[in-house]
C-alpha positions as a printed Julia matrix, in Angstrom:
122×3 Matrix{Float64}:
  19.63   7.94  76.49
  17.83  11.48  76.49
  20.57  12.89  78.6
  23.47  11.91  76.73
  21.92  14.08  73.61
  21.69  16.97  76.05
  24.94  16.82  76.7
  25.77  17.06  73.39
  23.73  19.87  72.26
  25.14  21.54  75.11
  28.75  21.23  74.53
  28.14  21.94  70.58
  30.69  25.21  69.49
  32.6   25.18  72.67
  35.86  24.12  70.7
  35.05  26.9   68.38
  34.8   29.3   71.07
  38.03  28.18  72.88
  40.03  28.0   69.67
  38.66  31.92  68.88
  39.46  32.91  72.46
  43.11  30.61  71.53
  43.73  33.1   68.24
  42.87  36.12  69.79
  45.62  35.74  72.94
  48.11  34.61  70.42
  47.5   37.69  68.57
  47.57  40.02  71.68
  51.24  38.83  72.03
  52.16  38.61  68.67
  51.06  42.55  68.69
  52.7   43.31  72.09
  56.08  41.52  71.06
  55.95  43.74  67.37
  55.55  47.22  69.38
  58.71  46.17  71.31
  60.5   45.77  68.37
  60.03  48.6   66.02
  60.51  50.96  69.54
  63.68  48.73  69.89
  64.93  49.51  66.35
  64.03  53.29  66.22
  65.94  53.61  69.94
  69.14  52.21  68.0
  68.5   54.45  64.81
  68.11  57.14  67.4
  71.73  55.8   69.25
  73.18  55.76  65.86
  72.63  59.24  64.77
  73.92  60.62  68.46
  77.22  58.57  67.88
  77.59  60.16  64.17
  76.66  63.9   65.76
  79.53  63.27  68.39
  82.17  62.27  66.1
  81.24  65.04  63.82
  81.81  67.35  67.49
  85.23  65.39  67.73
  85.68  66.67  64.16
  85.42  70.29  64.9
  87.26  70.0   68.21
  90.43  68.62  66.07
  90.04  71.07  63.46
  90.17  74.03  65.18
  92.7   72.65  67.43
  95.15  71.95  64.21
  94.13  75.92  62.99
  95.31  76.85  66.15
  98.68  75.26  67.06
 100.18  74.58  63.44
  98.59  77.88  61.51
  98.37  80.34  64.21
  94.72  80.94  62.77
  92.25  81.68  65.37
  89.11  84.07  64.23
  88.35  81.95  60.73
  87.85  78.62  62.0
  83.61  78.5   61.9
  82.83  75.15  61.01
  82.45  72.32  57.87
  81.29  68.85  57.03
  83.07  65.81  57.0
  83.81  63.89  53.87
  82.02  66.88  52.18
  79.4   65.51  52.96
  76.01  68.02  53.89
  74.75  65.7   56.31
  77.77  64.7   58.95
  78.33  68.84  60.18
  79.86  70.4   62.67
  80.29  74.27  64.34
  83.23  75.41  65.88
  83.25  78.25  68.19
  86.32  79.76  70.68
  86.44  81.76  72.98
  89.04  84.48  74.79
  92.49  84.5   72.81
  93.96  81.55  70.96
  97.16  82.41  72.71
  96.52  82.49  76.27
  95.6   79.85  78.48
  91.62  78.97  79.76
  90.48  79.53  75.89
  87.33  77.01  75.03
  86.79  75.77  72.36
  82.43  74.58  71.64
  82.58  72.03  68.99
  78.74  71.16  68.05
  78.01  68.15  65.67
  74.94  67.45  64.04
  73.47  64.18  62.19
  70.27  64.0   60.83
  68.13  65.05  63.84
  71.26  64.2   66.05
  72.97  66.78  67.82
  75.95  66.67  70.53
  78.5   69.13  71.76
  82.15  69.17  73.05
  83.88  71.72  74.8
  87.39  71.84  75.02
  89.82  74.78  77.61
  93.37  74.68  76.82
């Protein structure tokens, strides 16, 4: 009989000490699986902005393209927003003569801290 109460006195607070070492794993993931997600979601805000910046590029690119071919206007095409809007904006810039052939044209859009750039030779 004196050994089965040494047993027990023995095994006393092992439960507690699996179940702590138990909550503290759980938590280790639940931490590791969180970091993956908010760097997940801030990669796709990040992929977001880029698409906006290139479609405000595309912008400029068929801006100064329309100057060119249906008003003839070349030196006064420098940039603008789309929908008036300050944050979607783009620069246009061109190169050699609007009438011969191997002009560029360097169409850079920016969104938020998004920024992409097209160039165009017609």
């Amino acid at each position: 009989m004196k050994i089965s109460k040494i047993n027990k006195k023995s095994q006393s607070g092992q439960a507690l000490f699996m179940v702590t070492i138990m909550i503290a794993v759980l938590m280790g993931v639940s931490l590791s699986v969180s970091s993956m997600v908010v760097g997940s979601i801030k990669t796709s805000s990040g992929w977001a902005d880029s698409v906006k910046a290139f479609h405000c590029a595309d912008t400029g690119v068929e801006e100064a393209l329309y100057q060119i071919r249906k008003q003839g206007l070349c030196d006064n095409i420098t940039g603008g927003s789309v929908y008036n809007s300050p944050t979607y904006i783009y620069n246009v810039t061109i190169t050699a003569d609007c009438q011969e052939t191997g002009s560029t044209v360097t169409s850079t859009g920016t969104f938020s801290s998004a920024a992409r750039k097209i160039v165009i030779t017609y």
